[in-house]
Structures are given as structure tokens and as C-alpha cells.
C-alpha positions as CSV (number, residue, x, y, z in Angstrom):
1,X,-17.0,11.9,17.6
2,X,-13.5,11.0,17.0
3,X,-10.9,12.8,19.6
4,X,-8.8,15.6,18.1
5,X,-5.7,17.0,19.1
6,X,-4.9,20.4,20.3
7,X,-3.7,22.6,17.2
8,X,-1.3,24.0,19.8
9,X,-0.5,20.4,20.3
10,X,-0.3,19.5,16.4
11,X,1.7,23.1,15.7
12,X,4.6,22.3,18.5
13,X,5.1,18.8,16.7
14,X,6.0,20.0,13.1
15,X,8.4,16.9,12.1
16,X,6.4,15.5,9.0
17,X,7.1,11.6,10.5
18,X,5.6,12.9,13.6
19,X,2.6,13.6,11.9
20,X,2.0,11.1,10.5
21,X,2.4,9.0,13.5
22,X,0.0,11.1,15.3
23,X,-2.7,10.4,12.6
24,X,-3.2,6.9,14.4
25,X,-6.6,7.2,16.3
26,X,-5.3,5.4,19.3
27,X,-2.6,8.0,19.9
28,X,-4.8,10.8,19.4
29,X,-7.1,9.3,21.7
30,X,-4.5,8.8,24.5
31,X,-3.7,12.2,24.0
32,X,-6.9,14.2,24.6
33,X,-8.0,14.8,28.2
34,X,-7.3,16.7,31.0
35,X,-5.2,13.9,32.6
36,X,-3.1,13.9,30.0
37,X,-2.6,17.8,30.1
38,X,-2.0,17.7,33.9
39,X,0.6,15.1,33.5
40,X,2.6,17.7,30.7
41,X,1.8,21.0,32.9
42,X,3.3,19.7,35.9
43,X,6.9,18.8,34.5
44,X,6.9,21.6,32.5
45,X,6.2,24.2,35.5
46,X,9.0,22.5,37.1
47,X,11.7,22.8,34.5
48,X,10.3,26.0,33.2
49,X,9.2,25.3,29.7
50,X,6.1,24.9,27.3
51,X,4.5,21.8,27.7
52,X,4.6,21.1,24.0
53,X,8.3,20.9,24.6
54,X,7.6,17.8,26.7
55,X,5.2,16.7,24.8
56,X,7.6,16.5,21.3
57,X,9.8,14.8,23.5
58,X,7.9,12.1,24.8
59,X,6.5,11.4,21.3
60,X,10.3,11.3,20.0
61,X,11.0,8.8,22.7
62,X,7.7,6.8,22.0
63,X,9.0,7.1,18.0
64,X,12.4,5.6,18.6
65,X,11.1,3.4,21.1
66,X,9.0,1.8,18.6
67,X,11.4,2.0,15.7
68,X,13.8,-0.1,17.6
69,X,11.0,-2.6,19.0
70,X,10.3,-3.1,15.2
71,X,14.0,-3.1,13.5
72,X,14.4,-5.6,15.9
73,X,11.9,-7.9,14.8
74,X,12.8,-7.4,11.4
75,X,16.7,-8.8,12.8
76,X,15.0,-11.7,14.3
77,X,12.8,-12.5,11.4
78,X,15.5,-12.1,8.8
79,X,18.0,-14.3,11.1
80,X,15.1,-17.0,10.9
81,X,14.5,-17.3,7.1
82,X,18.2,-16.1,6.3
83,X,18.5,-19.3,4.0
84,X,15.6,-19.0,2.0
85,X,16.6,-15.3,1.7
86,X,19.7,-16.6,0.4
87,X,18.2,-18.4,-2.1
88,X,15.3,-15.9,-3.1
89,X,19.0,-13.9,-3.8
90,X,20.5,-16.3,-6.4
């Protein structure tokens, strides 16, 4: 059976680009369980909010985390072929 995640989960994080992000079965996956759910409860006691609240923020910071790890790549991989690109231009 293939994990799910909470709808309270899934409501909390209505950004569209979220979303679609958390449609990748690995995610879900490393979101469902009770360790998981401990690890958002605790902070959130402490700092007296929801733990969706932490939750959309840790996937914002996973989001641009990634964006940059990939934006980067495309840098380093555009720096490489920047004379054939140049060409492919004319």
C-alpha cells in the first residue's frame, strides 16, 4: 500500500508547487509515521503553534534548498558548454 499523507497534513500546505512536490512517493513516505509526528509536536509545543506550521516550513526550506542545489548545477553546466551554446545561438 503506498503511504499517504495526513489530509490535515496536505490542507496546511495549500501552495500548488508544494503539492506537487509532495506527490513524490519518497517524500510522502518520509513523511508518514509516528517519528516523524513526534519530531513536529515537540517543536511546535515549545513555540506554541500547530505543527503543520512547522511542517510548511521545513518543506519551504527543503523546496529552496533544492531549487538552489539544482540552479546551481544548471550554472555549472551552462559555464561548461558556454561555447557550444554560443554557437547553437548564431
Amino acid at each position: 500500500m503506498e503511504p499517504r499523507l495526513d489530509p490535515a497534513l496536505a490542507r496546511a500546505l495549500d501552495d500548488p508547487a508544494l503539492a506537487r512536490a509532495l506527490d513524490d512517493p519518497a517524500l510522502a513516505q518520509a513523511l508518514d509515521g509516528p517519528a516523524l509526528a513526534q519530531a513536529l509536536d515537540d517543536p511546535a509545543d515549545a513555540q506554541d503553534r500547530r505543527p503543520e506550521e512547522g511542517a510548511r516550513e521545513a518543506v519551504r526550506a527543503y523546496l529552496g534548498a533544492q531549487a538552489a542545489h539544482v540552479r546551481s548545477l544548471a550554472e555549472s553546466l551552462a559555464k561548461e558548454h558556454a561555447e557550444l551554446l554560443r554557437r547553437l545561438g548564431e
